[in-house]
MMTF fields as JSON, N, C-alpha, C and O atoms, coordinates in Angstrom:
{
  "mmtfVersion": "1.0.0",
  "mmtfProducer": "UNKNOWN",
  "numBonds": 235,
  "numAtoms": 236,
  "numGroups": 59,
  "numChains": 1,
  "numModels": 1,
  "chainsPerModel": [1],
  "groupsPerChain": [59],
  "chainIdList": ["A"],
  "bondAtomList": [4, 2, 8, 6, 12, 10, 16, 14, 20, 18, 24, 22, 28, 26, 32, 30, 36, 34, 40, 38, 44, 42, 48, 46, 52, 50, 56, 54, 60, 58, 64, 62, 68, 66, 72, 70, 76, 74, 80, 78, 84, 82, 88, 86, 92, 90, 96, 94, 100, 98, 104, 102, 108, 106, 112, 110, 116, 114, 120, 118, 124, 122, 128, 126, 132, 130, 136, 134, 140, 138, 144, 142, 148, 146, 152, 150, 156, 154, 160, 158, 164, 162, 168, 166, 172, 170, 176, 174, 180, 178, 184, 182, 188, 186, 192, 190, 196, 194, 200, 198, 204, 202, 208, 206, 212, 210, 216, 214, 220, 218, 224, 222, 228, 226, 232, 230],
  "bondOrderList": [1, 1, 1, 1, 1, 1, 1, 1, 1, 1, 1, 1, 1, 1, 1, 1, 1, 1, 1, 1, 1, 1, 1, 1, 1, 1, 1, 1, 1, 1, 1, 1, 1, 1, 1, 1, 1, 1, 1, 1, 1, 1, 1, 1, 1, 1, 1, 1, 1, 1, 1, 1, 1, 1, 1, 1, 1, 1],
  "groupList": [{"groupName": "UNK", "atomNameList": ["N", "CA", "C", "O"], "elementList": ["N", "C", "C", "O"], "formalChargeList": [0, 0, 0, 0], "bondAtomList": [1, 0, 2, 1, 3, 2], "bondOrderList": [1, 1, 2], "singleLetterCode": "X", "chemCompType": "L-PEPTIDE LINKING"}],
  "groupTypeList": [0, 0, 0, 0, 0, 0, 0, 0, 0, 0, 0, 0, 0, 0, 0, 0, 0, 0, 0, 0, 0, 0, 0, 0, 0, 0, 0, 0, 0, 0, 0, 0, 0, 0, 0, 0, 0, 0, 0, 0, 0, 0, 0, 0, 0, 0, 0, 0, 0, 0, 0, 0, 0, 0, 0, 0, 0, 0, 0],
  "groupIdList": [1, 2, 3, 4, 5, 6, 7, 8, 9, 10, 11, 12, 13, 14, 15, 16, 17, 18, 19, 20, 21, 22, 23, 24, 25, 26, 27, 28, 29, 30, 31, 32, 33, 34, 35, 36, 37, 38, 39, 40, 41, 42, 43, 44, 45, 46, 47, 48, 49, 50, 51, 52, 53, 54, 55, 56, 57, 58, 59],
  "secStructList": [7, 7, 7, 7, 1, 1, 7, 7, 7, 2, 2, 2, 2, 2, 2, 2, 6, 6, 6, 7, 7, 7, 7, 7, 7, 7, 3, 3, 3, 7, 6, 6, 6, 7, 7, 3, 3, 3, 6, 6, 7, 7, 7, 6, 6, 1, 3, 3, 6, 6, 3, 3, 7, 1, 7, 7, 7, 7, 7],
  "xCoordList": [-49.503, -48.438, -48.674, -49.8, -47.512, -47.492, -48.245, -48.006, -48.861, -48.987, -49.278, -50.111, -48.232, -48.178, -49.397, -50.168, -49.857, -51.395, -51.282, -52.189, -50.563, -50.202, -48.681, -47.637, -48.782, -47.54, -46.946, -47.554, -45.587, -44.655, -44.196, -43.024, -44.285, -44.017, -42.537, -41.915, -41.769, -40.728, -39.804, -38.668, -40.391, -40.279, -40.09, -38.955, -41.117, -41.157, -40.028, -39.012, -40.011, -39.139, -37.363, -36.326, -37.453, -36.38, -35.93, -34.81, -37.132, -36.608, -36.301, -35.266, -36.781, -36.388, -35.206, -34.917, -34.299, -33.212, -32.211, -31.007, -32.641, -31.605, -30.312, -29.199, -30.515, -29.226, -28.427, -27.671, -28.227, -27.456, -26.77, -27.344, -25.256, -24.678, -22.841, -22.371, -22.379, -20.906, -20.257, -20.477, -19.368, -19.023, -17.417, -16.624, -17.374, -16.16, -14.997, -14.924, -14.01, -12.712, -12.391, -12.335, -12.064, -11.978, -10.041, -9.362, -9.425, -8.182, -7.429, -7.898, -6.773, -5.941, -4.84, -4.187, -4.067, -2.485, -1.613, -1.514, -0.581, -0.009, 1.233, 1.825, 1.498, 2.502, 3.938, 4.909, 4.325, 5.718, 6.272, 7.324, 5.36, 5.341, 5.296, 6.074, 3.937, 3.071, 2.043, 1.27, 2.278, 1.223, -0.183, -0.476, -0.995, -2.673, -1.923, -0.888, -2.862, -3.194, -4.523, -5.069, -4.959, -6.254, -5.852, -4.84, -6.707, -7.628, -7.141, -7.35, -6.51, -6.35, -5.556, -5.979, -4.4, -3.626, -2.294, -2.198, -0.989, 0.06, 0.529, 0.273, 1.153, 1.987, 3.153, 3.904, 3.179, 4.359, 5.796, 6.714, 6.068, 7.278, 7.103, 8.15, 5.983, 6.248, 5.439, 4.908, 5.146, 4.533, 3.158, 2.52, 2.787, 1.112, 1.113, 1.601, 0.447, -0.09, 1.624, 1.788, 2.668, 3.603, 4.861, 6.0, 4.819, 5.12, 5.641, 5.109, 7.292, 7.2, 7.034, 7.545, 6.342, 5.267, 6.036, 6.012, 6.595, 6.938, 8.333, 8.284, 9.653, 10.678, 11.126, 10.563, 11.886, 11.959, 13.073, 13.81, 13.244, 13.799, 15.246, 15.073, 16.357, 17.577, 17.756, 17.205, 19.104, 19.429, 20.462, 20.825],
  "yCoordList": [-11.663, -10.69, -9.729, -9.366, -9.328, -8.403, -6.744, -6.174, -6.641, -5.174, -4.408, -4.75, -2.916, -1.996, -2.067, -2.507, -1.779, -1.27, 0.259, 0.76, 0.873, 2.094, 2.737, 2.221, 3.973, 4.177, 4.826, 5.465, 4.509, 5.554, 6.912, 6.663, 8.268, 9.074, 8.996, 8.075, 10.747, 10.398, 10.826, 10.36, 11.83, 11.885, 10.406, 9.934, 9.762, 8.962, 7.882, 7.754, 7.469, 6.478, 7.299, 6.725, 8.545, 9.13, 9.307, 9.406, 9.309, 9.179, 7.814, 7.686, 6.892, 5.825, 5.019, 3.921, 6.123, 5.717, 6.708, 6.629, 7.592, 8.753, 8.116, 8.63, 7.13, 6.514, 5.851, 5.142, 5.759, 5.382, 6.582, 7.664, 6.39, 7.492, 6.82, 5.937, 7.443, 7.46, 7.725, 8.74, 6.656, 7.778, 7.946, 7.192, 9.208, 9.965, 9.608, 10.046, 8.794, 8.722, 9.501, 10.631, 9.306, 10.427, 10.507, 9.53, 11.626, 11.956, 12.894, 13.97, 13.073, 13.928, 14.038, 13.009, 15.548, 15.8, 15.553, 16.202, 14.483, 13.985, 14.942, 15.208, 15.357, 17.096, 16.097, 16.85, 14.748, 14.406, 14.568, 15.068, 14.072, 13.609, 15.18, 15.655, 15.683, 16.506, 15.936, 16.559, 14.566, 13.645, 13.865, 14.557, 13.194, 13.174, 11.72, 11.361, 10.959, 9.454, 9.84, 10.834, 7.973, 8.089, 8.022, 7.485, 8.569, 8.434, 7.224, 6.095, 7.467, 6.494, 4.985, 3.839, 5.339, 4.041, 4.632, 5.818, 3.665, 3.714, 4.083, 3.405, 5.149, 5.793, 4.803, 4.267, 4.642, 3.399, 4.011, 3.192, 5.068, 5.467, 4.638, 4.656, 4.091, 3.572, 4.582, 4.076, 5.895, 7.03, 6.748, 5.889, 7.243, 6.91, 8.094, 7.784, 9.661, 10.678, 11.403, 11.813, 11.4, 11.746, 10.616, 11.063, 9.757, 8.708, 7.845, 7.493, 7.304, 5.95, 4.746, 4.559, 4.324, 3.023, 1.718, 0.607, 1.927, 0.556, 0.349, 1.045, -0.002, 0.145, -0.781, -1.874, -0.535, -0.993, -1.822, -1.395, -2.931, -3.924, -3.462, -3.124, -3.381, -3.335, -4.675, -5.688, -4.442, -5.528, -6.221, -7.279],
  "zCoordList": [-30.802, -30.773, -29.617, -29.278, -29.015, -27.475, -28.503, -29.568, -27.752, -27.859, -26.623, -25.784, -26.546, -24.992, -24.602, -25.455, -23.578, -23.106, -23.306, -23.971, -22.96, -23.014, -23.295, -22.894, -24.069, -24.5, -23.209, -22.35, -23.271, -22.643, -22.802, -23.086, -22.825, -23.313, -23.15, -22.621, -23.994, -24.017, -22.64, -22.55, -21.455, -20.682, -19.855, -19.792, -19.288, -18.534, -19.333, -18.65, -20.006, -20.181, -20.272, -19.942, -20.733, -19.982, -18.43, -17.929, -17.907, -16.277, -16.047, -15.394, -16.323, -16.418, -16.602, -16.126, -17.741, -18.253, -17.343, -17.586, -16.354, -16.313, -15.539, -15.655, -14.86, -14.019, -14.784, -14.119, -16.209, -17.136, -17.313, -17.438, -17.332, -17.585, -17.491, -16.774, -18.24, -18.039, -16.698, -16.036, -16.308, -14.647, -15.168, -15.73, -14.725, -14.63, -13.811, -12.663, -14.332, -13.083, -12.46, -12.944, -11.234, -10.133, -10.526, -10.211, -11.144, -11.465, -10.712, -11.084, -10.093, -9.813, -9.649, -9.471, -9.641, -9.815, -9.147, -8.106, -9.46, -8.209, -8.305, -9.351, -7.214, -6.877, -6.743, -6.669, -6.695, -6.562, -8.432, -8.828, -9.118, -10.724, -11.679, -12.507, -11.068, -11.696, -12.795, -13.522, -12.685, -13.441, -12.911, -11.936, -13.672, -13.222, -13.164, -13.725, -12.232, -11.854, -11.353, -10.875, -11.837, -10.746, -8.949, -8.498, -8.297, -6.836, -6.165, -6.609, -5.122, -3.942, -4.953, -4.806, -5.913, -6.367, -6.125, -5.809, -6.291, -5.992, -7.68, -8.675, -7.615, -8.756, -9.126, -8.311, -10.576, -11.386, -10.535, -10.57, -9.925, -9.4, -7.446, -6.799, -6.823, -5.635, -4.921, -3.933, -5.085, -4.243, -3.872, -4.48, -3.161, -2.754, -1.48, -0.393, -1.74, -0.964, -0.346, 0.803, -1.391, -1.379, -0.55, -0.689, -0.035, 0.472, -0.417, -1.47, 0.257, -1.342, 0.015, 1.119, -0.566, -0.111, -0.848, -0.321, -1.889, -2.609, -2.781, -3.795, -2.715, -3.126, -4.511, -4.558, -5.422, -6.974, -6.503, -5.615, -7.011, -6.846, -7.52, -8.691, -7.17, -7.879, -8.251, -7.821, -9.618, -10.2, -9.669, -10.184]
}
């Protein structure tokens, strides 16, 4: 059976773990909507950095 040679305290195996972490979506307020969207995507309305970039297909 494995047994440690030495224990880990709870420090060190916390530094260990510290690059585990939740990452935060980068969100912000888009001023045509006043919606939050995420960062550098094209808004469901065609806009992208106040610009319409996409045109909606008529019927």
């Amino acid at each position: 059976m494995a047994v440690i040679s030495n224990k880990n305290s709870k420090s060190h195996k916390r530094n260990r773990r510290g690059h585990i972490a939740l990452n935060v979506p980068n969100i912000v307020l888009d001023k045509a909507t006043g919606e939050y969207t995420v960062a550098h995507r094209v808004s469901p309305n065609g806009l992208y950095k106040g610009r319409q970039v996409i045109q909606k297909a008529s019927k």
